[in-house]
C-alpha positions in Angstrom: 114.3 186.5 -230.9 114.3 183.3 -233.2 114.4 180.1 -231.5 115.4 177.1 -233.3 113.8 173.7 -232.3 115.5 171.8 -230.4 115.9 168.7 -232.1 117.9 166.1 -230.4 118.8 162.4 -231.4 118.2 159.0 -229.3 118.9 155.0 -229.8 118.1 152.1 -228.2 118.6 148.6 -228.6 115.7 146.0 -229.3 115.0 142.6 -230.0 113.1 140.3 -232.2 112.6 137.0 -230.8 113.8 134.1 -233.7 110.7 132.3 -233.8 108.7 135.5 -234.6 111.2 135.9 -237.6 111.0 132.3 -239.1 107.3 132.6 -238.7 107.6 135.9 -240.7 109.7 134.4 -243.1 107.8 131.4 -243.7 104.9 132.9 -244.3 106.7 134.8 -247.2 108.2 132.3 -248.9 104.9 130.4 -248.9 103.4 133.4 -250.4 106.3 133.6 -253.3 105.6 130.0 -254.0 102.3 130.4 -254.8 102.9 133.2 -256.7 106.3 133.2 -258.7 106.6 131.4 -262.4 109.9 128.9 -261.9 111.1 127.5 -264.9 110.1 123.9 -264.9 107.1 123.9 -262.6 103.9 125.0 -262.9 102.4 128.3 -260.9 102.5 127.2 -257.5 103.9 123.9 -257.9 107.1 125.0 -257.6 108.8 122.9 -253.6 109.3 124.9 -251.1 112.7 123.9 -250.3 113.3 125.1 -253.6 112.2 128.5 -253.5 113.5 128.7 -249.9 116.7 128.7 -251.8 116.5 130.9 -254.1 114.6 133.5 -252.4 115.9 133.0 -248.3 118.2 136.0 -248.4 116.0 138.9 -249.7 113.2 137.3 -248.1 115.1 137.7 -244.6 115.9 141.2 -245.8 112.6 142.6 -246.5 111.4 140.5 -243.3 113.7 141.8 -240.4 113.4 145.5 -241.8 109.4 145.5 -241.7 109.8 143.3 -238.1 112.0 146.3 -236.9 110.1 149.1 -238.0 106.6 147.4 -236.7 108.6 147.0 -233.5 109.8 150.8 -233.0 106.6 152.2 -233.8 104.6 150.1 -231.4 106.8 150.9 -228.6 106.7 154.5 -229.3 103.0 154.5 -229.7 102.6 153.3 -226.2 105.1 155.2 -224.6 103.5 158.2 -226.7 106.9 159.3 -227.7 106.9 161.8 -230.5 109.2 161.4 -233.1 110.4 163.5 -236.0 111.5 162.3 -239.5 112.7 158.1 -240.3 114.4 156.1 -238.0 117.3 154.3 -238.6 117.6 150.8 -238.0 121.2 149.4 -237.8 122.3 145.6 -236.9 125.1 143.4 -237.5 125.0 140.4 -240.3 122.0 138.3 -239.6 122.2 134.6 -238.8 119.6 132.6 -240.3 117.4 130.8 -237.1 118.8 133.1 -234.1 117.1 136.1 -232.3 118.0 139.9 -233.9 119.1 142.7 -232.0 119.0 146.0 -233.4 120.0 149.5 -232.9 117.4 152.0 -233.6 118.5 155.6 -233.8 115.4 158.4 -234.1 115.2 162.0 -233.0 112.7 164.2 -231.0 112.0 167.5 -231.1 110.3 170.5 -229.1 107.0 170.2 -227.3 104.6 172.7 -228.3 102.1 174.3 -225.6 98.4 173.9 -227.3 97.0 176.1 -224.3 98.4 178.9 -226.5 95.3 178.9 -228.9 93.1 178.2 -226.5 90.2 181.3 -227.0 91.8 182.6 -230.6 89.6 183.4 -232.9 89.3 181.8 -235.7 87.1 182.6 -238.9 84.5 180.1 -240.7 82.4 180.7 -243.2 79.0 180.3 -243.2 77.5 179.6 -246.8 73.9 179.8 -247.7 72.9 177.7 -250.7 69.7 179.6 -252.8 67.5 178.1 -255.1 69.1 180.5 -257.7 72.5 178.5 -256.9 70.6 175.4 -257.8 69.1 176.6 -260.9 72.3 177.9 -262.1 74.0 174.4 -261.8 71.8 172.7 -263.4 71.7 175.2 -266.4 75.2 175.2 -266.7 75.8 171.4 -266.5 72.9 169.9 -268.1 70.2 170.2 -271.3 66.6 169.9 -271.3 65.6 166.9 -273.7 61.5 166.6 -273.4 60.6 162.7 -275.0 56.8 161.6 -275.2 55.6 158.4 -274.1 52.5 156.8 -275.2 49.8 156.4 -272.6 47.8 153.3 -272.2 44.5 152.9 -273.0 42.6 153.4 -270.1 44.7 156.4 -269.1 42.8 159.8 -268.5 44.0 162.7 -270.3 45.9 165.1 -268.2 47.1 169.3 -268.9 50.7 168.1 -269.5 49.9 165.9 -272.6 50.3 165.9 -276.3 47.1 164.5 -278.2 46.9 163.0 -281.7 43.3 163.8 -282.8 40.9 163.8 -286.5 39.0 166.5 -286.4 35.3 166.5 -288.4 33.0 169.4 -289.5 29.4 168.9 -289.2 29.3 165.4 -289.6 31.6 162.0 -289.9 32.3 162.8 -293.8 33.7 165.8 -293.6 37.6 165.1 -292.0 38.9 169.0 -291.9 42.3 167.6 -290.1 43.6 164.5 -289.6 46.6 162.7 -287.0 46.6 166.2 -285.5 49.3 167.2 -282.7 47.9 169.4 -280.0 50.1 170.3 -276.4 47.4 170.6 -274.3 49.8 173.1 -272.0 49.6 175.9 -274.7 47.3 177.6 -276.9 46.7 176.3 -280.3 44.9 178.4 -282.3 42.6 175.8 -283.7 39.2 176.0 -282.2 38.4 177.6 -279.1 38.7 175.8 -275.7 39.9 172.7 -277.4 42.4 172.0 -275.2 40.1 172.4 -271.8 37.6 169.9 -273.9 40.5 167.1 -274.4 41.2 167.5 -270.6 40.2 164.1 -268.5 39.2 162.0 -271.9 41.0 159.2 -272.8 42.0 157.1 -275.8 39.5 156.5 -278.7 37.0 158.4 -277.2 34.7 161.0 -279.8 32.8 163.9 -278.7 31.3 167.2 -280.1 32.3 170.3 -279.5 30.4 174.0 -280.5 32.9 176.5 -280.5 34.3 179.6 -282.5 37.0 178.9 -285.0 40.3 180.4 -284.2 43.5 181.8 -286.8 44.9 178.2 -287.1 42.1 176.3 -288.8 42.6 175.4 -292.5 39.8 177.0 -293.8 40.1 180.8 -293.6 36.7 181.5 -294.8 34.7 180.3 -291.3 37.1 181.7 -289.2 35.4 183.6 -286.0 32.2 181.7 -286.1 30.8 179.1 -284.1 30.9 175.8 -285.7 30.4 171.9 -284.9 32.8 169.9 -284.2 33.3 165.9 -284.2 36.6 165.4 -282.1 38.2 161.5 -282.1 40.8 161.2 -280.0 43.6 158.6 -281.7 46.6 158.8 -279.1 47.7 159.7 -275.8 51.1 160.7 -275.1 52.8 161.8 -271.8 55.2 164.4 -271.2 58.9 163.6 -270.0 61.3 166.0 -269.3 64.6 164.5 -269.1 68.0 166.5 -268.7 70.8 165.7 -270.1 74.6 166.3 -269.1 76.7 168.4 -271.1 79.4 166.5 -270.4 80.5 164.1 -273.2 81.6 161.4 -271.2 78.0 161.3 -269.2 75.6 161.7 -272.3 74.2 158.3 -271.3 72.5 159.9 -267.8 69.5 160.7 -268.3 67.7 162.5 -265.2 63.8 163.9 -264.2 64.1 167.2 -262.8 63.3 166.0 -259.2 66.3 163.7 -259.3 68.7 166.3 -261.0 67.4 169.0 -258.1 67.9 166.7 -255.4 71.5 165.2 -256.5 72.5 168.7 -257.4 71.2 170.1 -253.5 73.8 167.3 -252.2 76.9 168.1 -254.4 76.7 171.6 -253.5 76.6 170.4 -250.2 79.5 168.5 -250.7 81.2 171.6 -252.2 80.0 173.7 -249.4 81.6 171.0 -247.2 84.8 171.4 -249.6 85.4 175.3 -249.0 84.2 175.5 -245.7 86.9 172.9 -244.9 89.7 174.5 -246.7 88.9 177.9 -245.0 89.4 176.5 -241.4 92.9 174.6 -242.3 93.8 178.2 -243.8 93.1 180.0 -241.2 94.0 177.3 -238.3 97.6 177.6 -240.0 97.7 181.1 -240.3 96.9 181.5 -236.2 99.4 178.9 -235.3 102.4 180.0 -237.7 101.3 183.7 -235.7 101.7 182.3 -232.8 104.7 180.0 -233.4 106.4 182.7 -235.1 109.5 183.0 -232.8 110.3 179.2 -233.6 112.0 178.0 -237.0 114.4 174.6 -237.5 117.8 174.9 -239.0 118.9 174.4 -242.2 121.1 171.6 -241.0 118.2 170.0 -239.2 116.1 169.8 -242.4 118.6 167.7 -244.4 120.0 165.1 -241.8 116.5 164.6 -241.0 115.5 164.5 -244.4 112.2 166.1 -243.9 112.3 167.9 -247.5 110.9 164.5 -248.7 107.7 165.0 -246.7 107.2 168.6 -247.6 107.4 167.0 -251.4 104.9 164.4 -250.5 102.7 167.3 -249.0 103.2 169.5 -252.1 102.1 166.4 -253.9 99.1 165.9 -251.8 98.1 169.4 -251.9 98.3 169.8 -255.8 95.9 166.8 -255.8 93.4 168.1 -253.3 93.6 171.8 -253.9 95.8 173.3 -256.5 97.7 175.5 -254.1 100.2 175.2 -251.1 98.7 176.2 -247.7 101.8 177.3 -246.3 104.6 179.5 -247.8 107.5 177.4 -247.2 108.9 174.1 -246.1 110.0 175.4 -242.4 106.9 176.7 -241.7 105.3 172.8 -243.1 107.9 170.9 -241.1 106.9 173.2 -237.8 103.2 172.9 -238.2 104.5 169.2 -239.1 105.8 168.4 -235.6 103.2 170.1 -234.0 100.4 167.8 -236.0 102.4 164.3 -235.0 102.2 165.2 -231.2 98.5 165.9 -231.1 98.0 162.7 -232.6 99.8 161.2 -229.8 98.5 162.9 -227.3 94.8 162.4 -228.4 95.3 159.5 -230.0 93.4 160.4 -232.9 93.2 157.6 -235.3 92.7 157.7 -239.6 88.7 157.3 -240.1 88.1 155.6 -242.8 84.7 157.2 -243.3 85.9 160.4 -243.2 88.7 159.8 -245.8 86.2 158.6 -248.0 83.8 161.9 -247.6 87.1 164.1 -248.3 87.9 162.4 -251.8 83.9 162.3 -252.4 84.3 166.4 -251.9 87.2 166.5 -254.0 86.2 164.6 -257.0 82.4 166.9 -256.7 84.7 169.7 -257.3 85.1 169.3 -260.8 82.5 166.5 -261.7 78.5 166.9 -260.4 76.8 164.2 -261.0 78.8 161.5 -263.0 78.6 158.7 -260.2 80.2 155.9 -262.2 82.8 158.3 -262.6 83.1 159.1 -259.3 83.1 155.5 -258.2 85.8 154.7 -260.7 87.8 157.6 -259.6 87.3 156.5 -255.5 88.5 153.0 -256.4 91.7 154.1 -258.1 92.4 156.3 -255.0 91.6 153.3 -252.4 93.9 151.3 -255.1 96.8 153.5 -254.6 98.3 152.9 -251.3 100.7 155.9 -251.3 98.1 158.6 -252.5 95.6 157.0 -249.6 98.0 157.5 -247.2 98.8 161.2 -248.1 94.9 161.6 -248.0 94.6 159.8 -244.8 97.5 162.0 -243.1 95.8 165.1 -244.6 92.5 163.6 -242.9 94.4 163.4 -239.5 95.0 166.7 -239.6 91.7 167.8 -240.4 90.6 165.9 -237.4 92.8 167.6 -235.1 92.4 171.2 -235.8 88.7 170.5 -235.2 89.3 169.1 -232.1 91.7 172.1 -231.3 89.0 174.9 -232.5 86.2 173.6 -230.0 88.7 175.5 -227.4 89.1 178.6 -229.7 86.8 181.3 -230.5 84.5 180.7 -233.8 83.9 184.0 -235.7 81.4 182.8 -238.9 81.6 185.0 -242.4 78.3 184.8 -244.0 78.7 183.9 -247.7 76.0 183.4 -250.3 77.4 180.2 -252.5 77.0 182.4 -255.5 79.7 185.1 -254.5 81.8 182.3 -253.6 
C-alpha cells in the first residue's frame, strides 16, 4: 500500500526587538551612502539624512525580511525542527522605530527511520590505476617537443647529449667533416665507437681516435678500414624533453616528463575520487528509494509547497556536476529530499568548505588535466557565484551524510581497472 507523507502545516508568532532593527537598518543605509551615485554629490559624500530619505522604505523592507528569516532558522536549528519547503513570513504594516511581530507559517513532514539501512549492502568500486593508464593520458593529452640546451664549459659529456664536432684525417690539415651533429644515444654510422669515445669529454677538448670507418663517412673509398682520427669537440648540448598540451588554450605549458607523470598520477586520482563518488550516491539512492518505496507525496503537496523549484535547482546542479539526473523523477528527489534535511539536523552536519572545494577540483579534472590556471580561474568563478556555491555546497552535504550513513551498512567493493572504466 502507498503511503503519502504526512505533511502538516505550523505558525508561530515571533519578535524582533526595535533596536536590533534600527541597528540593521543603519548599518544599510550607511552602506548605500558610500556606495550610491546621487546627483549633486560626489561618491560617498552624499548626507545621510539624505539618503535616509530616499532609501528608508525599501531599506526596512529588505531589512525586516532577512531579520525574520535569520530569526526562524535559528530557532529551528536549535530546537532541531525539520522543516520542508519556504516559510512564510506574514506581519502587519511596519512602524518605523517600534518592535516587529511576525507570523511565521512553515510545514513538517514524516520522520524517516534510518535504522532501516542499517547492514544493506551497498556496492563501491574499487579502481586500480596502471602505469598503462598513465601512459595513455599523457599520449592522448600531450606532444613530445625535445629542445637542446647548450652546456657550459666545464660540463662533462654525458650518453644523452648531442655533440658538435670537426673531424680530421691523419693530421690537423686534412678537415674530412666539419660542425658535425652526433646523438650520442644512437648509432651514427660515421666511425666506429665514436660515440663511446665522446662519452665523459668536455667542450674544446681534441683527442685521437684509431677505428674502422663505417657506411656514413664521406669518403666511400676507405670505408671498412682502420684509420686515424683527430676529433675536436666544438659544442655541448643537453637533451630536454619537454611535452606539450594538445590543447590550444595550454600551448604555453611546457612540462619534463617527471612533472607530467606525477601531475597526471594525481588527476586520475582526482577522477578516480570523481567516479568512485558518483557510484556511492547512485547506489545510496537506489537502496533508499527500495526501501522507501511504499512512501510518495501528493500532487497537491508538491505545488503548495512549491518544492518543484528545488528539484529545478537540483536538475541544474546535476547538469553542472554530472550530465545526468540521479533520480527518475521529482517525487522520488523531494522524498530523498526530506530525508537529507533531517540527517543534517540530527547530526548536525555542517558545509566543509574543504571539501566543497575538492568536489569542484574533481569536477573541473573531468574534462581538463592539467591546465591549472584554468582550473583556478574556473574555481574562482564558482566561489564568485553565490547561488551555484550553494547548490555545490548542498550537494556536498549530502555527500557527507550518506558517508556517515554507509559506515552502518554493508560495503560490497567492484574491482575496476581505470581503463575499462
Amino acid at each position: 500500500m502507498m503511503n503519502f507523507i504526512p505533511i502538516y502545516s505550523k505558525e508561530m508568532n515571533m519578535t524582533i526587538i526595535s533596536k536590533i532593527i534600527m541597528d540593521h537598518i543603519q548599518k544599510e543605509l550607511l552602506i548605500i551612502s558610500q556606495n550610491k551615485n546621487i546627483k549633486g554629490f560626489r561618491k560617498g559624500k552624499a548626507p545621510l539624512s539624505l539618503i535616509t530619505k530616499l532609501f528608508v522604505k525599501d531599506t526596512y523592507k529588505k531589512v525586516l525580511y532577512k531579520l525574520m528569516n535569520d530569526m526562524f532558522y535559528k530557532f529551528i536549528y536549535e530546537k532541531k525542527i525539520n522543516i520542508i519547503g519556504q516559510p512564510k513570513f506574514y506581519y502587519k504594516l511596519y512602524k518605523y522605530g517600534y518592535n516587529l511581530t511576525f507570523n511565521v507559517c512553515y510545514y513538517q513532514c514524516h520522520e524517516f527511520d534510518i535504522q532501516q539501512l542499517n547492514n544493506m549492502v551497498i556496492e563501491i568500486p574499487d579502481i586500480n590505476i596502471q602505469e598503462q593508464d598513465i601512459k595513455n593520458i599523457i599520449k592522448q593529452n600531450y606532444i613530445k617537443n625535445i629542445t637542446w640546451l647548450i652546456s657550459s664549459n666545464n660540463y662533462v659529456i654525458s650518453i644523452n647529449d648531442r655533440v658538435t664536432i670537426d673531424i680530421y684525417l691523419n693530421n690537423k690539415n686534412n678537415l674530412v667533416l666539419k660542425n658535425k651533429k652526433i646523438v650520442l644515444d644512437k648509432e651514427n654510422y660515421i666511425i666506429q665507437d665514436l660515440e663511446i669515445a665522446l662519452i665523459n669529454k668536455k667542450h674544446n677538448e681534441e683527442f685521437y681516435l684509431n677505428k674502422i670507418v663505417l657506411n656514413n663517412y664521406p669518403n666511400k673509398n676507405i670505408l671498412n678500414t682502420k684509420q686515424n682520427f683527430i676529433i675536436h669537440i666544438k659544442k655541448i648540448e643537453i637533451k630536454k624533453e619537454v611535452y606539450i598540451s594538445k590543447d590550444i588554450y595550454n600551448v604555453n605549458n611546457h612540462f619534463t616528463y617527471k612533472i607530467l607523470y606525477n601531475n597526471t598520477i594525481k588527476q586520475l586520482e582526482l577522477i578516480k575520487k570523481k567516479i568512485i563518488r558518483n557510484a556511492i550516491l547512485h547506489n545510496f539512492i537506489k537502496i533508499f528509494l527500495k526501501n522507501f518505496n511504499n512512501i510518495t507525496i501528493s500532487n497537491n503537496t508538491l505545488i503548495q509547497l512549491k518544492l518543484h523549484k528545488e528539484y529545478n535547482e537540483y536538475c541544474i546542479l546535476t547538469n553542472i556536476l554530472y550530465q545526468k539526473l540521479l533520480l527518475k523523477n521529482i517525487k522520488e528527489y523531494i522524498i530523498f529530499k526530506i530525508f537529507i534535511n533531517q540527517i543534517i539536523i540530527k547530526m548536525n552536519i555542517k558545509s566543509n568548505m574543504n571539501l566543497i572545494l575538492d568536489m569542484i577540483t574533481e569536477e573541473i579534472t573531468y574534462v581538463n588535466y592539467i591546465n591549472h590556471n584554468i582550473n583556478k580561474k574556473y574555481i574562482n568563478n564558482i566561489f564568485k557565484n553565490k547561488y551555484l556555491l550553494q547548490l555545490i555546497s548542498i550537494h556536498t552535504l549530502e555527500y557527507q551524510i550518506i558517508n556517515n550513513i554507509i559506515k552502518n551498512m554493508k560495503i560490497k567493493k567492484i574491482k575496476f581497472n581505470f581503463s575499462n572504466i
